[in-house]
CHARMM-style PDB file with segment names, atoms N, HN, CA, C and O in Angstrom:
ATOM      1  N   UNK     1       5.280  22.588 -14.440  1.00  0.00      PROA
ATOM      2  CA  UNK     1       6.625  22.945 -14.039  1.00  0.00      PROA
ATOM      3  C   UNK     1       7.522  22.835 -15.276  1.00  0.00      PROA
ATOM      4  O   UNK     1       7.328  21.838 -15.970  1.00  0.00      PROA
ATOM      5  N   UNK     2       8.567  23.780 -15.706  1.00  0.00      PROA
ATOM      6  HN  UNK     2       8.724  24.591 -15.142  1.00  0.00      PROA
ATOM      7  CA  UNK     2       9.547  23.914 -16.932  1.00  0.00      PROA
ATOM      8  C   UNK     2      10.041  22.379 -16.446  1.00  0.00      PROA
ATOM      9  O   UNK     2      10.087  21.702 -15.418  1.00  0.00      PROA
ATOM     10  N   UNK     3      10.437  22.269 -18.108  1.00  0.00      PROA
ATOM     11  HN  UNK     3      10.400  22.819 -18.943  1.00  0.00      PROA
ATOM     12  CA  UNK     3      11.092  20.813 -18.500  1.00  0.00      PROA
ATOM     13  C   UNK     3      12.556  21.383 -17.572  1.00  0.00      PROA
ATOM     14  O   UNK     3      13.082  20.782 -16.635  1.00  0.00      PROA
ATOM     15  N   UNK     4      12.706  21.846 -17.779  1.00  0.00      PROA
ATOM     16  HN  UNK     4      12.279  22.334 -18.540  1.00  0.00      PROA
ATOM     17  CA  UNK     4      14.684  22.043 -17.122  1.00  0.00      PROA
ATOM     18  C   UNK     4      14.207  22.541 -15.508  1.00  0.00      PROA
ATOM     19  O   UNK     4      14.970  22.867 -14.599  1.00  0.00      PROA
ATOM     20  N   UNK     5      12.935  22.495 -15.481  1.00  0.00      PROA
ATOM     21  HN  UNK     5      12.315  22.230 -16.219  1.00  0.00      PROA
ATOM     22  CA  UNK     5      13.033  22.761 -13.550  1.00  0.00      PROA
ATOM     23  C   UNK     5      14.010  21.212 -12.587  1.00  0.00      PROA
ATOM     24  O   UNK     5      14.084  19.988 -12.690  1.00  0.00      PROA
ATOM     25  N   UNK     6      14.593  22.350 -11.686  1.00  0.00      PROA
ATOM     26  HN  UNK     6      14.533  23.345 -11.602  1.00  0.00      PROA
ATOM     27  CA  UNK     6      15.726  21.697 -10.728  1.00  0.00      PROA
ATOM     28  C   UNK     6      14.888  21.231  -9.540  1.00  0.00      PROA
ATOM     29  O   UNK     6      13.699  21.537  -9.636  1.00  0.00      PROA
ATOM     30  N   UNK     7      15.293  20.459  -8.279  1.00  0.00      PROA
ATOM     31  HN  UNK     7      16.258  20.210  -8.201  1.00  0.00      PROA
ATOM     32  CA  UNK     7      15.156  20.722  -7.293  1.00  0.00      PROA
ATOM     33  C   UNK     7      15.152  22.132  -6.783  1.00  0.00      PROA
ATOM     34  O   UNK     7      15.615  22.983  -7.543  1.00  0.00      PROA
ATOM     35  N   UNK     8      14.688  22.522  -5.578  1.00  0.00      PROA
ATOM     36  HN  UNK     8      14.312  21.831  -4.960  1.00  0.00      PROA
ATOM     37  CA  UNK     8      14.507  23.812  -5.192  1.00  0.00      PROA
ATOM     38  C   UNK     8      14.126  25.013  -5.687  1.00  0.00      PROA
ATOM     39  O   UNK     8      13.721  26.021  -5.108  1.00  0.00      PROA
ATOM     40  N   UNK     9      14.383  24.677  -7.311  1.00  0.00      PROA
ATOM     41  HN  UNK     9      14.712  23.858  -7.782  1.00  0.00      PROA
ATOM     42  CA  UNK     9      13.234  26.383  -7.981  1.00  0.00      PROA
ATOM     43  C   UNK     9      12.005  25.922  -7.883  1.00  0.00      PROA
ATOM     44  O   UNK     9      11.427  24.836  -7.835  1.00  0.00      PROA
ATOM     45  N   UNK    10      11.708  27.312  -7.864  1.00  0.00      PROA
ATOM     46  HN  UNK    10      12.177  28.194  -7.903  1.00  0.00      PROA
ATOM     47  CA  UNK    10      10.265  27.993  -8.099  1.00  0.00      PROA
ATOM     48  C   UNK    10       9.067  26.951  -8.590  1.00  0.00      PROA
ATOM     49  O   UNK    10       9.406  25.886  -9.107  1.00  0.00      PROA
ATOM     50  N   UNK    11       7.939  27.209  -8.454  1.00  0.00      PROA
ATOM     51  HN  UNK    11       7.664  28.074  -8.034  1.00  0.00      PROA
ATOM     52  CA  UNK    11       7.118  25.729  -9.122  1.00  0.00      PROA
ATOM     53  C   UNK    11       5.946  26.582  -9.767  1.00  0.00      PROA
ATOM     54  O   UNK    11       5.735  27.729  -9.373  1.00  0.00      PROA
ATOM     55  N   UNK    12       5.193  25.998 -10.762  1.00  0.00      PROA
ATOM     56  HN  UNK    12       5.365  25.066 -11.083  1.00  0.00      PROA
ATOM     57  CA  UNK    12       4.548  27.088 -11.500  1.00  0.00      PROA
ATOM     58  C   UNK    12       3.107  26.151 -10.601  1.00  0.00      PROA
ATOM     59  O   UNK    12       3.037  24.954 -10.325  1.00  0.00      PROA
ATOM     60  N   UNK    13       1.794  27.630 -10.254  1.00  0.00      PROA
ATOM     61  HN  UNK    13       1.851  28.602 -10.479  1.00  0.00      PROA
ATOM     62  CA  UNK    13       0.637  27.659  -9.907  1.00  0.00      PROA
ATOM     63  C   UNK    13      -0.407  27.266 -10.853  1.00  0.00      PROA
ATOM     64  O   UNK    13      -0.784  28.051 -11.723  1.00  0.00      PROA
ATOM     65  N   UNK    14      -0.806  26.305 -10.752  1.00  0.00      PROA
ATOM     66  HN  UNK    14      -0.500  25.667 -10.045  1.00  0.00      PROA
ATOM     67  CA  UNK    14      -1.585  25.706 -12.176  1.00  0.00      PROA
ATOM     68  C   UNK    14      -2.748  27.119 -12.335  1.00  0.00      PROA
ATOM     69  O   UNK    14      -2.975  27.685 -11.266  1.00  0.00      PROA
ATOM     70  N   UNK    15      -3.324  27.574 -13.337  1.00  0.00      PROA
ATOM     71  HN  UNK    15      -3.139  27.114 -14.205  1.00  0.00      PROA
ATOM     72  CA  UNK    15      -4.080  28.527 -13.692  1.00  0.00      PROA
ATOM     73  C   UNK    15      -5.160  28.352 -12.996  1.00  0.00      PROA
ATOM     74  O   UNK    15      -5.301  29.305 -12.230  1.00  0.00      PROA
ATOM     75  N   UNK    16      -6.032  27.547 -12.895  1.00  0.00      PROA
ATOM     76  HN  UNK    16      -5.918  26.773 -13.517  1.00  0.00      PROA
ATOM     77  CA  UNK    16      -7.544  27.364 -12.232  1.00  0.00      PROA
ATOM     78  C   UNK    16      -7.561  27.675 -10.916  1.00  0.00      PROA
ATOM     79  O   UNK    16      -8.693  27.870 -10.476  1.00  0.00      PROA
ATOM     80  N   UNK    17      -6.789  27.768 -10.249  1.00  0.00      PROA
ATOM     81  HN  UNK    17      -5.869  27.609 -10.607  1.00  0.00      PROA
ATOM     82  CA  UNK    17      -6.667  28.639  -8.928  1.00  0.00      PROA
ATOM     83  C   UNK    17      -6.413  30.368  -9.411  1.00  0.00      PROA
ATOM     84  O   UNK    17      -5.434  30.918  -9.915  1.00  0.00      PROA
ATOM     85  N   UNK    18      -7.847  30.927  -8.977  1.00  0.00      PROA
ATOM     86  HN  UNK    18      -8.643  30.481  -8.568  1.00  0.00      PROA
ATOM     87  CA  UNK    18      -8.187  32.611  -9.197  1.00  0.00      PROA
ATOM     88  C   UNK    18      -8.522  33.548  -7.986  1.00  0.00      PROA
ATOM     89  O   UNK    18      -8.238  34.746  -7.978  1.00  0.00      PROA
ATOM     90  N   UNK    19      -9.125  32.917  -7.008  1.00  0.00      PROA
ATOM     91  HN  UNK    19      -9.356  31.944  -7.015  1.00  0.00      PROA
ATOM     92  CA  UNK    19      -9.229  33.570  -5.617  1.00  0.00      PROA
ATOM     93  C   UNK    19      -8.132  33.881  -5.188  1.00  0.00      PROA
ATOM     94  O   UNK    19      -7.372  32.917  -5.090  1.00  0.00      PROA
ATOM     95  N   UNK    20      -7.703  34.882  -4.872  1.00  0.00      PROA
ATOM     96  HN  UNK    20      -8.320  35.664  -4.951  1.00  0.00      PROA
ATOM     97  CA  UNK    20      -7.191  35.568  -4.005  1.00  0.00      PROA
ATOM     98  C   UNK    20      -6.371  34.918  -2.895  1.00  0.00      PROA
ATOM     99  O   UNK    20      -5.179  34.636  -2.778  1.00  0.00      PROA
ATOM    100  N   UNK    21      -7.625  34.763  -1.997  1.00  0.00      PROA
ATOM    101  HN  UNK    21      -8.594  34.992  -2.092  1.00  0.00      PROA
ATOM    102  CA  UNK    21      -7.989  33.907  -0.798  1.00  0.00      PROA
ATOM    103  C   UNK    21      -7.212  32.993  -0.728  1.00  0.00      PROA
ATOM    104  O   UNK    21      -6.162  32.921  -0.090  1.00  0.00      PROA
ATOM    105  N   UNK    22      -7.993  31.822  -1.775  1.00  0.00      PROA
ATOM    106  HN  UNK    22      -8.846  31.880  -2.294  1.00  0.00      PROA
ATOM    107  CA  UNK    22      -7.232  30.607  -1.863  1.00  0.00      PROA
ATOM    108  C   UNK    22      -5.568  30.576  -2.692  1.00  0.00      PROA
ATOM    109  O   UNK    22      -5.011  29.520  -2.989  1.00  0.00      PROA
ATOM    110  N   UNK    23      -5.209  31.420  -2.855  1.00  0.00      PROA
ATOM    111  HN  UNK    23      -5.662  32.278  -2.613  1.00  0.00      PROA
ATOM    112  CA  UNK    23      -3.866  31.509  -3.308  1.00  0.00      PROA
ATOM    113  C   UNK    23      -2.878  32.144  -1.724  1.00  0.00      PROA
ATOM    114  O   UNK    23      -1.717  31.943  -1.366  1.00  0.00      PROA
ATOM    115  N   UNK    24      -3.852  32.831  -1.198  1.00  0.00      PROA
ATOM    116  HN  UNK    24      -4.795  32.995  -1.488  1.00  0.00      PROA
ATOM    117  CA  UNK    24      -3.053  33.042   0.088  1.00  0.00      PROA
ATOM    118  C   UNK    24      -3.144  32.114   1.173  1.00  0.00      PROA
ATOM    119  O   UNK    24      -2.472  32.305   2.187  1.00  0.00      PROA
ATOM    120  N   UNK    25      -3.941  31.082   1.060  1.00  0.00      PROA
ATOM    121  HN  UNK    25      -4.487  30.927   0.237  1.00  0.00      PROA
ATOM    122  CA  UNK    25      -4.043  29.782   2.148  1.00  0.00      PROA
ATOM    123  C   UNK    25      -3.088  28.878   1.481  1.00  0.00      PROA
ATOM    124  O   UNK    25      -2.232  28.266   2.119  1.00  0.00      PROA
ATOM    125  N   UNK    26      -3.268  28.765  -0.160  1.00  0.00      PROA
ATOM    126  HN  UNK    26      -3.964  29.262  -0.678  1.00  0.00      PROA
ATOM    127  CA  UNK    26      -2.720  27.493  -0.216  1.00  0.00      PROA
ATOM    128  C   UNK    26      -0.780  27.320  -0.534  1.00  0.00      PROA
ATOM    129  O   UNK    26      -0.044  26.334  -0.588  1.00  0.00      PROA
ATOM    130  N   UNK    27      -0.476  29.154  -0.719  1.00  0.00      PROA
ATOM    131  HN  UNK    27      -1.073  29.955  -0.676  1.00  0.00      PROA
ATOM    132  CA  UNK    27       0.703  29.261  -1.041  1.00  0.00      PROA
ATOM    133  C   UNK    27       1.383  30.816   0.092  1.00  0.00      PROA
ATOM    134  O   UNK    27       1.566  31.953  -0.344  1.00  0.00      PROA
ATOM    135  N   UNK    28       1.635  30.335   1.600  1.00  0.00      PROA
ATOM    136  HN  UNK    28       1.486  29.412   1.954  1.00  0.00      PROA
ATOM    137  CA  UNK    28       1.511  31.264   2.365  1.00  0.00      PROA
ATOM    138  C   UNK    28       3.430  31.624   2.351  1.00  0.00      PROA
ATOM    139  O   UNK    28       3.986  31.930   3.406  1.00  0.00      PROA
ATOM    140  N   UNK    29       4.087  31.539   1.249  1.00  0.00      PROA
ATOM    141  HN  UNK    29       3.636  31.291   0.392  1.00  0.00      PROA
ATOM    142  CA  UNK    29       5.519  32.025   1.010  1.00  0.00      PROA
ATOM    143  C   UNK    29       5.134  32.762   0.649  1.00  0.00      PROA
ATOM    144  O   UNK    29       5.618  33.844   0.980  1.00  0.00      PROA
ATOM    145  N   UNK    30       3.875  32.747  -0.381  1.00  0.00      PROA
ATOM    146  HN  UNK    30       3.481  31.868  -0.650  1.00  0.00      PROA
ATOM    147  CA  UNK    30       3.718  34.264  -1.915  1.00  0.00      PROA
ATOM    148  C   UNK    30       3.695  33.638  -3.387  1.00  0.00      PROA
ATOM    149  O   UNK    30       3.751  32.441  -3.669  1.00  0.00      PROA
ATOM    150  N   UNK    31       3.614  34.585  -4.146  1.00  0.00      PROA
ATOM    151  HN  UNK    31       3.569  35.558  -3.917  1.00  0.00      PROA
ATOM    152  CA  UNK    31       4.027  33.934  -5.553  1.00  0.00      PROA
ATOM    153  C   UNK    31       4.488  35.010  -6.027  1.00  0.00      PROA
ATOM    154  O   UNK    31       4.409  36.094  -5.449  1.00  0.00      PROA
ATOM    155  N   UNK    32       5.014  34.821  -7.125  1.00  0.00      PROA
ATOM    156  HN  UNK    32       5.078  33.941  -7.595  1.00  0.00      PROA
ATOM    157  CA  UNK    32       5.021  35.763  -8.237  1.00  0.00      PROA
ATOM    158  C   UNK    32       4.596  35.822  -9.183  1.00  0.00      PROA
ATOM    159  O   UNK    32       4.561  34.803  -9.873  1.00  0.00      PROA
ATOM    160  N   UNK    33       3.900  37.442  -9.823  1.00  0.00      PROA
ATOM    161  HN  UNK    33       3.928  38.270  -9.262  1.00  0.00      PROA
ATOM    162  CA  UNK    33       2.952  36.678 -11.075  1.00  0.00      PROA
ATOM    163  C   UNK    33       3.935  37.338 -11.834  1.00  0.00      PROA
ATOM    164  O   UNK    33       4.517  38.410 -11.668  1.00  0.00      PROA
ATOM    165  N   UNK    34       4.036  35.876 -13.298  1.00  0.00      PROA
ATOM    166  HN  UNK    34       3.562  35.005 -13.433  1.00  0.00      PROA
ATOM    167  CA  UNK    34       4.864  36.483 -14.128  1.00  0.00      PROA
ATOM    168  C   UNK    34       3.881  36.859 -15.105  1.00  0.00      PROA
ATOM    169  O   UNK    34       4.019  38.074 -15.243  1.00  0.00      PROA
ATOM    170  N   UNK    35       2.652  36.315 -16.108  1.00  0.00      PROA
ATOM    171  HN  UNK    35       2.540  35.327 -15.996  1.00  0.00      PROA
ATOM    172  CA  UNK    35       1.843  36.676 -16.679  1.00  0.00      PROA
ATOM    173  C   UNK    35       0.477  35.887 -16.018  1.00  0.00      PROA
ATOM    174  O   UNK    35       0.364  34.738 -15.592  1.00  0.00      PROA
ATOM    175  N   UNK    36      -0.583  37.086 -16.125  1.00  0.00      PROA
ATOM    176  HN  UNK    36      -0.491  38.020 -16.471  1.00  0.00      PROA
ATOM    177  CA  UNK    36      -1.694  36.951 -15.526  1.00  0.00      PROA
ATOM    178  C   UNK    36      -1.958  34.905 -15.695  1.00  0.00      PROA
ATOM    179  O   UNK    36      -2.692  34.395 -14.849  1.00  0.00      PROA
ATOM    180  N   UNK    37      -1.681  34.503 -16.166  1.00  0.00      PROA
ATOM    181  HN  UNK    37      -1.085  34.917 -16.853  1.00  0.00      PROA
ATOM    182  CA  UNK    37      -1.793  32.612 -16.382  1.00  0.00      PROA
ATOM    183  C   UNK    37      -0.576  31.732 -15.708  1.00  0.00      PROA
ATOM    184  O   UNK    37      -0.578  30.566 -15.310  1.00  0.00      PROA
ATOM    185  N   UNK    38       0.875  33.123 -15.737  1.00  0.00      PROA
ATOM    186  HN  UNK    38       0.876  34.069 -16.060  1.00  0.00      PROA
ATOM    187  CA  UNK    38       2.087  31.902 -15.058  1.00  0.00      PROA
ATOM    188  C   UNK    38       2.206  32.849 -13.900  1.00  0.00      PROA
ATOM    189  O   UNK    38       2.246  34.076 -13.989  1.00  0.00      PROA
ATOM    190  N   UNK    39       2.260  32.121 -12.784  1.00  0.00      PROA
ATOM    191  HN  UNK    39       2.227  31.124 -12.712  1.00  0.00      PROA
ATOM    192  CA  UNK    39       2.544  32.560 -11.253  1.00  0.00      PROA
ATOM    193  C   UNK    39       3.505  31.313 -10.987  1.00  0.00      PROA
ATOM    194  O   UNK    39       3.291  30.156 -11.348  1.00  0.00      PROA
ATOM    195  N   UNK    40       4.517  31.752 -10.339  1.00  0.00      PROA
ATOM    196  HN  UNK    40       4.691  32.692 -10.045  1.00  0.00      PROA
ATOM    197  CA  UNK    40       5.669  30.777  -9.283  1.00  0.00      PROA
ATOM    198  C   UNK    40       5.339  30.709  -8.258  1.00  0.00      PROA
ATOM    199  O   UNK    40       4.314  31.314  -7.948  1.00  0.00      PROA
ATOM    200  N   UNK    41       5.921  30.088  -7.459  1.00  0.00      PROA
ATOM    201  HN  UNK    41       6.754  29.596  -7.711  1.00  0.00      PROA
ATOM    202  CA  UNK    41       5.756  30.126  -5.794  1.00  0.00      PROA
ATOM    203  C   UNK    41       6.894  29.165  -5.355  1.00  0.00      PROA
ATOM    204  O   UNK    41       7.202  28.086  -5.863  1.00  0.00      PROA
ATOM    205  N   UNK    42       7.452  29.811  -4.286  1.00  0.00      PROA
ATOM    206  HN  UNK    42       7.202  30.687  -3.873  1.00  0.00      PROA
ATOM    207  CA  UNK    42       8.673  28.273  -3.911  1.00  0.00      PROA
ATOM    208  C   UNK    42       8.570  27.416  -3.712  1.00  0.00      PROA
ATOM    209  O   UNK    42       7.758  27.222  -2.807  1.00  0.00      PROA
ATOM    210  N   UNK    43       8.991  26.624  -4.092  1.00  0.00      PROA
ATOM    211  HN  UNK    43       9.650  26.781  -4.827  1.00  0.00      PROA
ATOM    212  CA  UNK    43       9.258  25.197  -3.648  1.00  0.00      PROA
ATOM    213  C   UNK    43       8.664  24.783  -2.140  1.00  0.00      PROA
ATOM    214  O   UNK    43       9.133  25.109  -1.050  1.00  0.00      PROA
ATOM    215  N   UNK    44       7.517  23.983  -2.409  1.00  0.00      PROA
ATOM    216  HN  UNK    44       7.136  23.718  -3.294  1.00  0.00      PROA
ATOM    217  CA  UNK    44       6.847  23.878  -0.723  1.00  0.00      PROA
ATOM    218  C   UNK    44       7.611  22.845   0.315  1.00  0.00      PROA
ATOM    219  O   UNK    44       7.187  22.898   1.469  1.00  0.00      PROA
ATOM    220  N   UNK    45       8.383  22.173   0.129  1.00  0.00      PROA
ATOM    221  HN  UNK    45       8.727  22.130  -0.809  1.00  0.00      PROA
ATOM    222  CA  UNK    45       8.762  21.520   0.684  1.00  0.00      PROA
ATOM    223  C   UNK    45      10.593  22.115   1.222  1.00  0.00      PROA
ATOM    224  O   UNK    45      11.333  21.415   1.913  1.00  0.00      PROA
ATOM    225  N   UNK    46      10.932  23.390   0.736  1.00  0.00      PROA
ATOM    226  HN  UNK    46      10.330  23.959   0.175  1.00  0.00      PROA
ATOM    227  CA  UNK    46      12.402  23.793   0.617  1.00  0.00      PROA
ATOM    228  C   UNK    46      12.187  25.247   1.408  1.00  0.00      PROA
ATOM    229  OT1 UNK    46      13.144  26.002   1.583  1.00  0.00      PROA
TER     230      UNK     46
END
């Protein structure tokens, strides 16, 4: 997660998660891919 991340932004998807699958079980808001290695996803708890 960025040094200047706030409460409530975005949270970065650690890389070693590559399935598909398991990116749609374990992050069922979505993500966004910003480069094929950084993906966001919201804040799971917000």
């Amino acid at each position: 997660t960025p040094a200047n991340w706030n409460d409530g932004d975005d949270c970065v998807i650690v890389p070693s998660i590559k399935d598909p699958e398991e990116l749609k079980q374990k992050f069922p808001k979505g993500y966004t891919e910003v480069k094929p290695y950084l993906r966001m996803t919201p804040q799971p708890n917000k």
